[in-house]
DOLO-417590 format. One line per field, with one value per residue: residue number from 1; x, y, z of N, C-alpha, C in turn; residue in one letter; chain. Coordinates in steps of 0.2 Angstrom, whole numbers. Each point is the difference from the previous one (the first is absolute). Layout:
# residues N
resi	NUM,...;
n_east	X,...;
n_north	Y,...;
n_up	Z,...;
ca_east	X,...;
ca_north	Y,...;
ca_up	Z,...;
c_east	X,...;
c_north	Y,...;
c_up	Z,...;
resn	A,...;
chain	A,...;
//
This chain:
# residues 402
resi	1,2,3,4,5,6,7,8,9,10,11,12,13,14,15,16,17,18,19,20,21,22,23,24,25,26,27,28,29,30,31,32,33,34,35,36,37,38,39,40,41,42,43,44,45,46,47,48,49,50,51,52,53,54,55,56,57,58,59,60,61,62,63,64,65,66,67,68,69,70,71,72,73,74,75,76,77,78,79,80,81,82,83,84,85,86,87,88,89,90,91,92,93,94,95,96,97,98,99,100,101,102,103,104,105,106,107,108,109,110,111,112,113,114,115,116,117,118,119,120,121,122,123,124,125,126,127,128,129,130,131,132,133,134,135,136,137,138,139,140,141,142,143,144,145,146,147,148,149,150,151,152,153,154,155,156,157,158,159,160,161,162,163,164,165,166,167,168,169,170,171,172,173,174,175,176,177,178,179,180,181,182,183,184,185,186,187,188,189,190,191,192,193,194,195,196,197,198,199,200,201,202,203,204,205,206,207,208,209,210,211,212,213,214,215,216,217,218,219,220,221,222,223,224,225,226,227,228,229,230,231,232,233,234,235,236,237,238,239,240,241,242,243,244,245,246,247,248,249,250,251,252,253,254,255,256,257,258,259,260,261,262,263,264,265,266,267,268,269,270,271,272,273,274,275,276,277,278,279,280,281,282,283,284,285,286,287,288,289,290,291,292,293,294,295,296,297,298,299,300,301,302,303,304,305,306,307,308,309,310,311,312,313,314,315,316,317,318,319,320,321,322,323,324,325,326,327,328,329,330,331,332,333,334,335,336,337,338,339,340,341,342,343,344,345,346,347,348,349,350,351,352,353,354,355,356,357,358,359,360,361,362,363,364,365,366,367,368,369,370,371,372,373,374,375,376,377,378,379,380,381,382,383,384,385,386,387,388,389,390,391,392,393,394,395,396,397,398,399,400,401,402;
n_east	-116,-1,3,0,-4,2,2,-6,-4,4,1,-7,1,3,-4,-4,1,0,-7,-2,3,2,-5,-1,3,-2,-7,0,4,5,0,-4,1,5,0,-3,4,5,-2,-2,5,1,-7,-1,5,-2,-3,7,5,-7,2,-8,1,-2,-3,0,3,-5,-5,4,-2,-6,-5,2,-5,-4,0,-2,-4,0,1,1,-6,-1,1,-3,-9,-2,2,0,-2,0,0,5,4,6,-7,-1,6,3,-3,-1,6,2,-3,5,5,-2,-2,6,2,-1,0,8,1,-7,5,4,-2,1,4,-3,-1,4,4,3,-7,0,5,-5,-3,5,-2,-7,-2,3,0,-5,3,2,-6,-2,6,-1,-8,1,5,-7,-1,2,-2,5,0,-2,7,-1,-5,5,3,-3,-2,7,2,5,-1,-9,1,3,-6,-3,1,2,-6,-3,4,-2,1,5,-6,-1,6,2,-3,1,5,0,-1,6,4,-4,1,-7,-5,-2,2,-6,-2,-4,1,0,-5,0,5,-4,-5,3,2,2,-6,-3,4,2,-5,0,7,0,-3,4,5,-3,-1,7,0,-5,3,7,-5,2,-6,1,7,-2,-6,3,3,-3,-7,2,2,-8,-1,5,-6,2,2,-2,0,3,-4,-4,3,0,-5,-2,4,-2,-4,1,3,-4,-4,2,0,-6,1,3,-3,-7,5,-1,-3,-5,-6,3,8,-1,-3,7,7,-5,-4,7,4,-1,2,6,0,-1,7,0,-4,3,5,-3,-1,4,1,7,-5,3,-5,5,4,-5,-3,7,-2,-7,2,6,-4,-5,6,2,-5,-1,8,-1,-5,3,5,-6,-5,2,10,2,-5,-1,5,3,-6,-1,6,-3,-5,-1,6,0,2,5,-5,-1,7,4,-3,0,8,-2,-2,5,2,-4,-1,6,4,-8,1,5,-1,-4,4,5,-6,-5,8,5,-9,0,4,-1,5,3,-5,-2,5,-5,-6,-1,3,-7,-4,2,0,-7,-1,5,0,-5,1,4,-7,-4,2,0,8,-1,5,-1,-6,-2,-8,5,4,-4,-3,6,3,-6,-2,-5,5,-4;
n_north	5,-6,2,7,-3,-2,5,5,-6,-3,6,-1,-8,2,4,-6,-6,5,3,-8,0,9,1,-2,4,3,-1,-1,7,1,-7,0,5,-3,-6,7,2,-7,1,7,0,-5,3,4,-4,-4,4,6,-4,0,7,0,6,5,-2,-6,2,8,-5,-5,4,2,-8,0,4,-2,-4,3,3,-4,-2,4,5,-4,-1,6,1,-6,3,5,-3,-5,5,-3,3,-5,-3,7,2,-5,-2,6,2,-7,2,5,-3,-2,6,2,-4,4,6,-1,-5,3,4,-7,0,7,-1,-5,6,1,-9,0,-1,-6,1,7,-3,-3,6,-2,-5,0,4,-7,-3,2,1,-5,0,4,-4,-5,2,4,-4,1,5,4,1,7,1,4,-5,-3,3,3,-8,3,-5,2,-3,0,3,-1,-5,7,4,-4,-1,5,4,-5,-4,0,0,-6,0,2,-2,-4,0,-1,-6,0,3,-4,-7,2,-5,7,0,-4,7,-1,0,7,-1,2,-4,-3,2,-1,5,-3,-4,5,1,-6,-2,5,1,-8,5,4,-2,-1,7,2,-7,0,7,-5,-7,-2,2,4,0,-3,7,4,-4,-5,3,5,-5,0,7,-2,-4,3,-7,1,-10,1,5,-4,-6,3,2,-8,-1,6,-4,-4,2,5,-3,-4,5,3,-5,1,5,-1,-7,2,2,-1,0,4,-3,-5,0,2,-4,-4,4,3,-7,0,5,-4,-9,3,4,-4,0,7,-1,-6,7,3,4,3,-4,-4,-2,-2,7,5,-6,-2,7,0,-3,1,7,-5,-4,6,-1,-9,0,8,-2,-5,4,3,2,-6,-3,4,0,-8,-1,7,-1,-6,5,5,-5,5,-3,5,3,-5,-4,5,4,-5,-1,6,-1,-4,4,6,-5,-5,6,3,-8,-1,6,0,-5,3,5,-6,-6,1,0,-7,-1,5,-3,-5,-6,5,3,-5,-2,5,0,-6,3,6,-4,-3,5,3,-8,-1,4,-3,-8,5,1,-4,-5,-3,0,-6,1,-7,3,-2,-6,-5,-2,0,-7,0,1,-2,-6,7,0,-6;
n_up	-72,-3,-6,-1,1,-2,-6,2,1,-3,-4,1,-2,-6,-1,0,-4,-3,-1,-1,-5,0,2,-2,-7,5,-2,-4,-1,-1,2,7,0,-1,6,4,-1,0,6,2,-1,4,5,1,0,6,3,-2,5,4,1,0,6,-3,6,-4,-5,0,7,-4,-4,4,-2,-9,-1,7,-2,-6,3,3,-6,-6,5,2,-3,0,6,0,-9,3,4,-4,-3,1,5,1,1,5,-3,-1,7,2,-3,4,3,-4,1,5,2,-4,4,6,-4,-2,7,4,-5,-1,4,-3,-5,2,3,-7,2,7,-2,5,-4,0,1,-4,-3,0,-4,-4,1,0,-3,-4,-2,-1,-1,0,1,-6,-7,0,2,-5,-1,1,5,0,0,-3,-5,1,0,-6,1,-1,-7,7,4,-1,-1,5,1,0,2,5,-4,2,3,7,4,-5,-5,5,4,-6,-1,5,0,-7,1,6,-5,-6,-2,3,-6,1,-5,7,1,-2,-3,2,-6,6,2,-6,4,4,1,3,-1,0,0,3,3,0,2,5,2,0,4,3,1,0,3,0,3,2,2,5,3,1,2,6,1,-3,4,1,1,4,1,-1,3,5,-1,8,0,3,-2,-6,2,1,-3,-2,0,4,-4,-1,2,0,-7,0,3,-3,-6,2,0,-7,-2,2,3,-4,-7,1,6,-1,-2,0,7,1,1,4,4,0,4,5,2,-1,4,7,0,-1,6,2,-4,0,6,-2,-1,3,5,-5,-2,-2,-2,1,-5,-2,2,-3,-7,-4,-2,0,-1,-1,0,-1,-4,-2,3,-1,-3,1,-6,-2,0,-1,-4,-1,-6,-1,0,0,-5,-5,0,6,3,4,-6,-3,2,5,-3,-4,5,5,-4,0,6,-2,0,3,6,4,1,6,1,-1,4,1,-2,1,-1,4,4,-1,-1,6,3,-1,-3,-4,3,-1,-6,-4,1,-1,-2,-2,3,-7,-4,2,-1,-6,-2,2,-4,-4,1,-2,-4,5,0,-1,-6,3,1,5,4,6,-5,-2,2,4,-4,-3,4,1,7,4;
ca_east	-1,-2,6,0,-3,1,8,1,-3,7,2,-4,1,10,1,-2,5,7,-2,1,8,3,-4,1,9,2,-4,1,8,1,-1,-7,-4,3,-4,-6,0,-4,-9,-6,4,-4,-5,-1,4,-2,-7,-1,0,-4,-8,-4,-2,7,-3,4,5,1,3,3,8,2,4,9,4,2,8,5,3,4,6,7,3,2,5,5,4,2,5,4,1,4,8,7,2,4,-3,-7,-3,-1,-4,-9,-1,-4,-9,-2,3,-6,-3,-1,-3,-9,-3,0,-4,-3,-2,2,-6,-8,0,-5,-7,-1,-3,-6,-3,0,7,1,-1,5,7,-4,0,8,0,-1,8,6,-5,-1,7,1,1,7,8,3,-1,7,3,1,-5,3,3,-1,-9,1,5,-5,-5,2,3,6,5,-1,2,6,1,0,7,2,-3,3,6,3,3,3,0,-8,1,3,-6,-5,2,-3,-8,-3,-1,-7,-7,0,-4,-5,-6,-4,-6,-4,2,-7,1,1,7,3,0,3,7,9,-2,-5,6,1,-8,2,4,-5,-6,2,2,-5,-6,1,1,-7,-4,4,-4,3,-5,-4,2,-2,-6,1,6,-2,-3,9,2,-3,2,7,1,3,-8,0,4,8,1,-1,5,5,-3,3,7,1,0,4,8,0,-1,5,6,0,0,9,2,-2,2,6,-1,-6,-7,-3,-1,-1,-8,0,-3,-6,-5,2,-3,-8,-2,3,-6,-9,0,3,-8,-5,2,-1,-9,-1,-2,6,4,-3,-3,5,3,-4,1,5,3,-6,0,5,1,-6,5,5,-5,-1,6,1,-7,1,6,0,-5,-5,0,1,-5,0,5,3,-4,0,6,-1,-5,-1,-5,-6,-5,4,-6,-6,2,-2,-8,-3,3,-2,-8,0,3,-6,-4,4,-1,-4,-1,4,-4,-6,1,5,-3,-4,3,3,-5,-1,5,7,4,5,-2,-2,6,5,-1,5,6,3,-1,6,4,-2,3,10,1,-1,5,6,-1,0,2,7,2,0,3,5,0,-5,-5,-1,5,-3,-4,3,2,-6,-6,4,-1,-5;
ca_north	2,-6,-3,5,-1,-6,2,4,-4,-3,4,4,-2,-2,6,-3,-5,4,3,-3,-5,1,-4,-7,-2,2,-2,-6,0,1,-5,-1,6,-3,-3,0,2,-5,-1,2,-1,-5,-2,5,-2,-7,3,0,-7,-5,3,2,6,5,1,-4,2,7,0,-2,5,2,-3,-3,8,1,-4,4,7,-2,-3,2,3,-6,-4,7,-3,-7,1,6,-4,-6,-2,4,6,1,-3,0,6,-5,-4,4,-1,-6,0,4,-4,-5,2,-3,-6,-4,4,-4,-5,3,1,-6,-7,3,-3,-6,3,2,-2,-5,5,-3,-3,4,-3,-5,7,3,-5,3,8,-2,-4,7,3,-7,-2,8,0,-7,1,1,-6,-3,4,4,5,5,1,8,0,-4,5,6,-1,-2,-6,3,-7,-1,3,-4,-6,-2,1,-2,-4,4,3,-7,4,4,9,1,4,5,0,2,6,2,0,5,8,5,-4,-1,-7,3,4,-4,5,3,5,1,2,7,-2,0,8,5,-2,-3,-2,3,0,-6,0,7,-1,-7,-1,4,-5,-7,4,4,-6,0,3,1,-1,-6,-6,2,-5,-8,-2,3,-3,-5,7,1,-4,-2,4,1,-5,-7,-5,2,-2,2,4,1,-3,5,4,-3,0,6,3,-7,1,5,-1,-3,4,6,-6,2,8,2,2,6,7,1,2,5,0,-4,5,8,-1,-5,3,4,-3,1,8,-1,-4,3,4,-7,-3,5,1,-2,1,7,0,-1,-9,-6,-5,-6,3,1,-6,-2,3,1,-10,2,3,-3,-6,4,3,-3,2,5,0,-7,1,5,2,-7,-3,5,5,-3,0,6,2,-5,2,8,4,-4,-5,0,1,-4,-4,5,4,-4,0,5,4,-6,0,7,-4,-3,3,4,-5,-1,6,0,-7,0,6,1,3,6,7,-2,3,6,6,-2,-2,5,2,-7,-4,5,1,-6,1,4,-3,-5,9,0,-7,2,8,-1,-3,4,5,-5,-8,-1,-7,-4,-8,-1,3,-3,3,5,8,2,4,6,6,2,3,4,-1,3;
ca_up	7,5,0,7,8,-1,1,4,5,3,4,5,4,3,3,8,2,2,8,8,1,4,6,-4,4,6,4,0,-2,-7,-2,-1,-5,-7,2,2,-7,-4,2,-7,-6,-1,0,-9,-4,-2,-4,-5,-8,0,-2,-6,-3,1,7,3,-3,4,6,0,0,5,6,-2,1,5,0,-2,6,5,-3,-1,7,4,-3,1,4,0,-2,1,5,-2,-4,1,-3,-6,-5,2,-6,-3,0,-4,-8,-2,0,-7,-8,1,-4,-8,-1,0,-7,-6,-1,-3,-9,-3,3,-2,-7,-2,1,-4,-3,4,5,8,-1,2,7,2,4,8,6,-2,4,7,0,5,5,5,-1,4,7,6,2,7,6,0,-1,5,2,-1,7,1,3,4,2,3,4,7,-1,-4,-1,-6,-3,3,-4,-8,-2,-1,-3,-7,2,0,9,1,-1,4,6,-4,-6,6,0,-5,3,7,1,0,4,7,3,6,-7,-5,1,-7,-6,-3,-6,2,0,-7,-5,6,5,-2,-5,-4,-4,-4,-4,-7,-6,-3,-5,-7,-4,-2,-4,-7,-2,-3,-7,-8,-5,-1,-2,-8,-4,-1,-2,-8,-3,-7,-8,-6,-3,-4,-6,-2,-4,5,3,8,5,2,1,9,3,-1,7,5,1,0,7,3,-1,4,7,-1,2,7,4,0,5,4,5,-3,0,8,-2,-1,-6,-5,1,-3,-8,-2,-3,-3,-7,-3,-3,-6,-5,-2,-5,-6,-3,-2,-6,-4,-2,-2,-8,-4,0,-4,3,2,6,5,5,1,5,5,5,4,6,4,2,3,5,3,3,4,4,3,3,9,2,-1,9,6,5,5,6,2,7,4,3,5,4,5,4,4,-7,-6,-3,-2,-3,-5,-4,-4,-5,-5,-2,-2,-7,-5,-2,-7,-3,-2,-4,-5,-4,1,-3,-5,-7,-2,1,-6,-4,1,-2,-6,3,1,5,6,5,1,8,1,-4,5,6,1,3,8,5,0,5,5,4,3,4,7,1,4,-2,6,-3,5,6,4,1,4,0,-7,6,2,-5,-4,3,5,6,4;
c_east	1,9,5,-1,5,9,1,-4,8,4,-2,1,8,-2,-3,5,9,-2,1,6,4,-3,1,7,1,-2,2,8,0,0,-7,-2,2,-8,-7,-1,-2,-6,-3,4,-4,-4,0,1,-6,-9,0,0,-7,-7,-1,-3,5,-1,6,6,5,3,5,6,1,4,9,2,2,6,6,1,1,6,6,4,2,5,9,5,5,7,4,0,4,6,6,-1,2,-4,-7,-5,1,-5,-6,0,-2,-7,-3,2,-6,-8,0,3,-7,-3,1,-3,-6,-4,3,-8,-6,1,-4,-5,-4,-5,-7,-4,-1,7,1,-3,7,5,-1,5,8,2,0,8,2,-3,3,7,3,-4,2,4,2,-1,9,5,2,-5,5,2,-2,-7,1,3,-7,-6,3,1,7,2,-1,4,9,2,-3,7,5,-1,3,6,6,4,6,-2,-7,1,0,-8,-5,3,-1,-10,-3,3,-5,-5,1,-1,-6,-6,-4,-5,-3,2,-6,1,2,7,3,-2,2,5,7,0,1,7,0,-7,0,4,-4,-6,1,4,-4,-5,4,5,-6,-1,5,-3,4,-7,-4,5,1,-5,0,4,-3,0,8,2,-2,1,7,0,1,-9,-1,2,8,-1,0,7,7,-2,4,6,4,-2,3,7,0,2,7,6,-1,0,10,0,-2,5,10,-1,-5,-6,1,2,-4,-9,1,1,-3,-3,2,-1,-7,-3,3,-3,-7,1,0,-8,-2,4,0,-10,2,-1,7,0,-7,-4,4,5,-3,-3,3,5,-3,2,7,1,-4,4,4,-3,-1,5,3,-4,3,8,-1,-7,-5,1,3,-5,-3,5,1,-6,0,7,1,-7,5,-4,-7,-9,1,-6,-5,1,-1,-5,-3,2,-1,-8,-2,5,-6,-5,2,-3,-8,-1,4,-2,-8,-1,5,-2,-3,4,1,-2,-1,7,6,4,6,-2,1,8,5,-1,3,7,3,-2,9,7,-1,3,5,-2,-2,3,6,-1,-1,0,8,1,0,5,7,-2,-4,-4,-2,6,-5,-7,3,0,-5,-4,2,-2,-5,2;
c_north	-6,-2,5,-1,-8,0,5,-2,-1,5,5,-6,1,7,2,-1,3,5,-4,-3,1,-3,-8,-4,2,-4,-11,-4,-3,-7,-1,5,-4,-5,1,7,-5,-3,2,-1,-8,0,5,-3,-7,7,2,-7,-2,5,1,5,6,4,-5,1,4,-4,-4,3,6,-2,-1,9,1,-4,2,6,-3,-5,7,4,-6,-2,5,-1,-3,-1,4,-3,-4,1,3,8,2,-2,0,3,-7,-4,4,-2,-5,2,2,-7,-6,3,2,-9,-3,4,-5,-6,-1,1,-5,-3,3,-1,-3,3,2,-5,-4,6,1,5,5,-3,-5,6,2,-7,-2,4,-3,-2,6,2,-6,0,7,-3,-5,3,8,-1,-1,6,5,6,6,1,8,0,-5,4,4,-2,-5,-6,0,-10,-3,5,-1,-6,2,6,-8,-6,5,0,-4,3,4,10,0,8,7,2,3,8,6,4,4,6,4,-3,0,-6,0,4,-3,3,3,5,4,5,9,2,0,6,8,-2,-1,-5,2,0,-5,-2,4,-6,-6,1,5,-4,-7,4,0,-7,-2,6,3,-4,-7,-7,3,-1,-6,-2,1,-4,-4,5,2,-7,-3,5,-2,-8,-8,-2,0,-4,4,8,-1,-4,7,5,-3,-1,5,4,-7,5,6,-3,-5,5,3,-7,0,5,2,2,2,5,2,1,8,3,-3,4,6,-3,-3,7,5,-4,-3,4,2,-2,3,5,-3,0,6,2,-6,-2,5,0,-1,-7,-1,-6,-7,0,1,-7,-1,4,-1,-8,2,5,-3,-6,5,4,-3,-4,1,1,-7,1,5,3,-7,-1,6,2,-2,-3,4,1,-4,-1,7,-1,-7,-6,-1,2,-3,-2,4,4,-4,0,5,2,-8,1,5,-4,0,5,3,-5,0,7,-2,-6,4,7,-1,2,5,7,0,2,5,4,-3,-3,5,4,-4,0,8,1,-4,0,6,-2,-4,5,-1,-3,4,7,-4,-4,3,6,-4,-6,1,-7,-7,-5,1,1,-7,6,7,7,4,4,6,3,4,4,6,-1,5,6;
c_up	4,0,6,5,0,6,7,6,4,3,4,8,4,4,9,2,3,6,7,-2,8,8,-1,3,6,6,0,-5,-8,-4,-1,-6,-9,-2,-3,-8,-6,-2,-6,-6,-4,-1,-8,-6,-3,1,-8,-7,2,-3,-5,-4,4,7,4,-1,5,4,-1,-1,6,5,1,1,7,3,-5,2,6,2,0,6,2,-4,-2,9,1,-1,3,8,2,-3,2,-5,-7,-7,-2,-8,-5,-1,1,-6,-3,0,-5,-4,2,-2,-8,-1,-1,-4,-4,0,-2,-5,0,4,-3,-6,-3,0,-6,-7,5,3,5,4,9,9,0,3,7,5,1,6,8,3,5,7,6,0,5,8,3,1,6,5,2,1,8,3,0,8,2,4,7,7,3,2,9,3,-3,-1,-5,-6,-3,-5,-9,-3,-2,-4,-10,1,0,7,2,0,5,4,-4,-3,9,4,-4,1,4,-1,-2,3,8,4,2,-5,-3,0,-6,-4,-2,-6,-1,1,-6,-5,2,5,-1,-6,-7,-7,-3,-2,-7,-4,-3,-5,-6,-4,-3,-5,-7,-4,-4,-5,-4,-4,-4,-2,-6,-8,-1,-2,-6,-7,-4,-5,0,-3,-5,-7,-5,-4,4,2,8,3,-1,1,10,0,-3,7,4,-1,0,8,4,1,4,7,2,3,6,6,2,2,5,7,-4,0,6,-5,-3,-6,-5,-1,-8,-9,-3,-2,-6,-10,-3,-3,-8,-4,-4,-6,-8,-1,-3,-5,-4,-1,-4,-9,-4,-3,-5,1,3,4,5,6,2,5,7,6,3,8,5,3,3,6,6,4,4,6,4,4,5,3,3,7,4,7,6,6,2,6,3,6,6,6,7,2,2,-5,-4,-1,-2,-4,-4,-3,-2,-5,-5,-2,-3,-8,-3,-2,-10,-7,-5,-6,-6,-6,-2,-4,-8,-8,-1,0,-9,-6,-1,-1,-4,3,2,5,6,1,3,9,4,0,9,7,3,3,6,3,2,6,6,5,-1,5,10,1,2,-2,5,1,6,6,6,-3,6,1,-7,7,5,-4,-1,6,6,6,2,5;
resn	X,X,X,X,X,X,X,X,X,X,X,X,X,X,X,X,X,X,X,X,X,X,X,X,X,X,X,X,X,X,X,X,X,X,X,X,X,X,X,X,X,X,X,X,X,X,X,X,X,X,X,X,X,X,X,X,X,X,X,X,X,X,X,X,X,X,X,X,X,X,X,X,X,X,X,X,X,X,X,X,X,X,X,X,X,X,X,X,X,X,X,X,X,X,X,X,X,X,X,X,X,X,X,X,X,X,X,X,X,X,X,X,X,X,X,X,X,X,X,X,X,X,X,X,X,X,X,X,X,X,X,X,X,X,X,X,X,X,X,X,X,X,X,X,X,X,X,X,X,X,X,X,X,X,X,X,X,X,X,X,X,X,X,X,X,X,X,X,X,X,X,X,X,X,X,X,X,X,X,X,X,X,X,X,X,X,X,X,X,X,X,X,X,X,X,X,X,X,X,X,X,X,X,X,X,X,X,X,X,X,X,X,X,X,X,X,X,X,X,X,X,X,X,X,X,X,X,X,X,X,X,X,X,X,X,X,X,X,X,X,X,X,X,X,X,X,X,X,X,X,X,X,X,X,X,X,X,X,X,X,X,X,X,X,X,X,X,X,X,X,X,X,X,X,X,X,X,X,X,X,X,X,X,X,X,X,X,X,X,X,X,X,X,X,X,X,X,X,X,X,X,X,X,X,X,X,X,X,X,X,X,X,X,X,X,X,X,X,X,X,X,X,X,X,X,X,X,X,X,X,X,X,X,X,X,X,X,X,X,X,X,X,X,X,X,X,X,X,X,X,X,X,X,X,X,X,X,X,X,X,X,X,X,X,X,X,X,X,X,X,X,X,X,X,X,X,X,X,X,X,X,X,X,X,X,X,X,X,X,X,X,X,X,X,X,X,X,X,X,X,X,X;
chain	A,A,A,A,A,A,A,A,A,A,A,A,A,A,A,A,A,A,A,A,A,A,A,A,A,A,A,A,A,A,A,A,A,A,A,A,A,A,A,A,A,A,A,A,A,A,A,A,A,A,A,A,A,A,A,A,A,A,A,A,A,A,A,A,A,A,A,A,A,A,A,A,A,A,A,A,A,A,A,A,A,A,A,A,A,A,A,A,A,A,A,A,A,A,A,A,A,A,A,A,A,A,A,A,A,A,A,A,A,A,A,A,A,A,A,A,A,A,A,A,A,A,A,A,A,A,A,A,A,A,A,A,A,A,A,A,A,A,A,A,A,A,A,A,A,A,A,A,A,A,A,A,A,A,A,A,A,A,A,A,A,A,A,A,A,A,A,A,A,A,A,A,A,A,A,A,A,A,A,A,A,A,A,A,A,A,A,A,A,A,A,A,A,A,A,A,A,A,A,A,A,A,A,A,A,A,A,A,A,A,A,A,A,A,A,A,A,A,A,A,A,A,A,A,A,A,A,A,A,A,A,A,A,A,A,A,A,A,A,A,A,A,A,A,A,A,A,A,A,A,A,A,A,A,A,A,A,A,A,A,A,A,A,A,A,A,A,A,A,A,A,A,A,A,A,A,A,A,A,A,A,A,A,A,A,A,A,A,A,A,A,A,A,A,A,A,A,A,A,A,A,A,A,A,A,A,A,A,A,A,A,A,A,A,A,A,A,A,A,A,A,A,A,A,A,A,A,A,A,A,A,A,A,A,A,A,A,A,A,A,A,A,A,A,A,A,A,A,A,A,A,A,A,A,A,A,A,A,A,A,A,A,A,A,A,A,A,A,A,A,A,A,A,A,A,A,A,A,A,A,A,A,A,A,A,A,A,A,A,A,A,A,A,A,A,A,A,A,A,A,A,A;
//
């Protein structure tokens, strides 16, 4: 239980933490929010390495949970703001290969924990680095011209184009700017706007797809993965480094295609293969397979799972919204379909054994398996593609006139 509460403390906080992101970045723009998200990251970080009992513990992982749910909307922002068009699906994808960088780093600095029993407070205080190196280096960093634009600082706005962009694309990229933004929309967004209305569309698709990115069940085979591998004979440090390089190469490739093939295919065969993958699990849960065979599929289709999950269902979802929601909700929408993530997220971490107990692995991947179907129908039924397009011709398109 203690261990539980340990793991689900964090994401009950990332799950705050992504309800105010949207207010957050808007309120004080999308640098400040990088910033002010590193905060509790720190302070948690240096609570959890110092305490002595498991009270102290909890809140320090509340405290790194609430910076990890106000971290990724932001940083979705951020990216899809800043980036040339022609390169925008490139460069979200970077957020996913830096998130299996920092996994893999991670298990290499939690290794020693094995022989040193202390070892587990040097991983806490470790963790502070990035935390503290994320709120210099954005100091230096550009302010989002869009948040700049929408809070009615076009000139400011003016000089950070020209800062990314460089002077000649300022005039093109500001023109760009004024046909859906009007400079004038700095008036409240009320939570009643994202569940109804002209809204009400785009809201839907973000959180179903953020819902059914979570219950293809992509963390329950992260959570699960060592015990397969252990079966199959592999020692856990080279079973997690096969995991992380398996999701690195994944993300690697949707980084080259992204702005080729577009977000929607790769959405479609990500999950479709996943659905593949998951089928591998449940014929090598099945009785045909042999004790060796059967691990050794199980590890297999468990890398191909995670694969398949890292080349579209991993980095798409954030991008693709942080592309389709308007200006004028980009922050707040965010948040609500990141904070409908973590929920998904906390259930799935918090139920995966007991289901696994109860109804069997072959059952468990099989549902899993048909949740990942669901994804594909769906984004071929309403993900619209975004690759090449601006922000604000993706906004005209999508949203209906008033």
């Amino acid at each position: 239980m203690a261990e539980g509460l340990v793991v689900s403390t964090c994401l009950g906080g990332a799950f705050i933490g992504s309800l105010f992101s949207g207010w957050i970045a808007d309120g004080v723009g999308r640098r400040r929010a990088f910033q002010l998200c590193a905060l509790p990251m720190i302070i948690g970080a240096l609570m959890s390495a110092t305490t002595n009992d498991l009270w102290g513990m909890l809140l320090g992982r509340l405290f790194v949970g609430t910076g990890m749910g106000l971290g990724p909307p932001v940083a979705a922002l951020y990216v899809a703001e800043v980036s040339p068009t022609s390169v925008r699906g490139a460069f979200g994808s970077l957020t996913q290969i830096a998130t299996c960088l920092g996994l893999m780093g991670s298990l290499f600095i939690g290794i020693p924990a094995k022989e040193i029993a202390s070892w587990w407070r040097v991983c806490f205080v470790v963790s502070i680095i990035p935390a503290v190196a994320l709120a210099i280096f954005m100091q230096f960093c550009a302010e989002s011209p869009h948040w700049l634009f929408k809070r009615g600082r076009a000139a400011e706005a003016e000089t950070e184009f020209e800062k990314i962009l460089g002077g000649v694309y300022v005039k093109s990229a500001m023109a760009e700017l004024s046909k859906a933004d009007r400079g004038d929309e700095v008036d409240t967004v009320k939570l009643s706007e994202l569940l109804y209305g002209r809204y009400f569309r785009m809201i839907f698709i973000g959180s179903v797809l953020f819902a059914l990115q979570q219950l293809s069940g992509i963390n329950a085979v992260f959570y699960f993965s060592s015990s397969v591998f252990k079966n199959a004979g592999v020692p856990s440090d080279i079973a997690n480094i096969c995991v992380g390089i398996s999701n690195l190469s994944g993300s690697v490739v949707a980084m080259i295609l992204m702005d080729k093939l577009g977000r929607k295919v790769l959405l479609l065969g990500s999950f479709i293969g996943m659905a593949a993958s998951l089928g591998i699990q449940v014929a090598a849960a099945s009785s045909f397979a042999s004790g060796s065979v059967s691990s050794y599929m199980s590890a297999a289709g468990m890398l191909l799972v995670v694969l398949a999950f890292s080349l579209g269902a991993g980095p798409v979802p954030g991008l693709l919204l942080s592309e389709i929601f308007p200006s004028r909700i980009r922050a707040k929408a965010m948040a609500f379909c990141m904070a409908v993530h973590w929920v998904i997220n906390f259930f799935v971490g918090l139920l995966f054994l007991q289901l696994l107990e109860q109804l069997g692995p072959q059952v468990l991947y099989t549902i899993f398996a048909t949740f990942c179907l669901i994804g594909a129908a769906f984004v071929k039924r309403n993900v619209v593609e975004t690759k090449g397009k601006s922000l604000q011709e993706i906004e005209i398109a999508l949203l209906p006139q008033e």
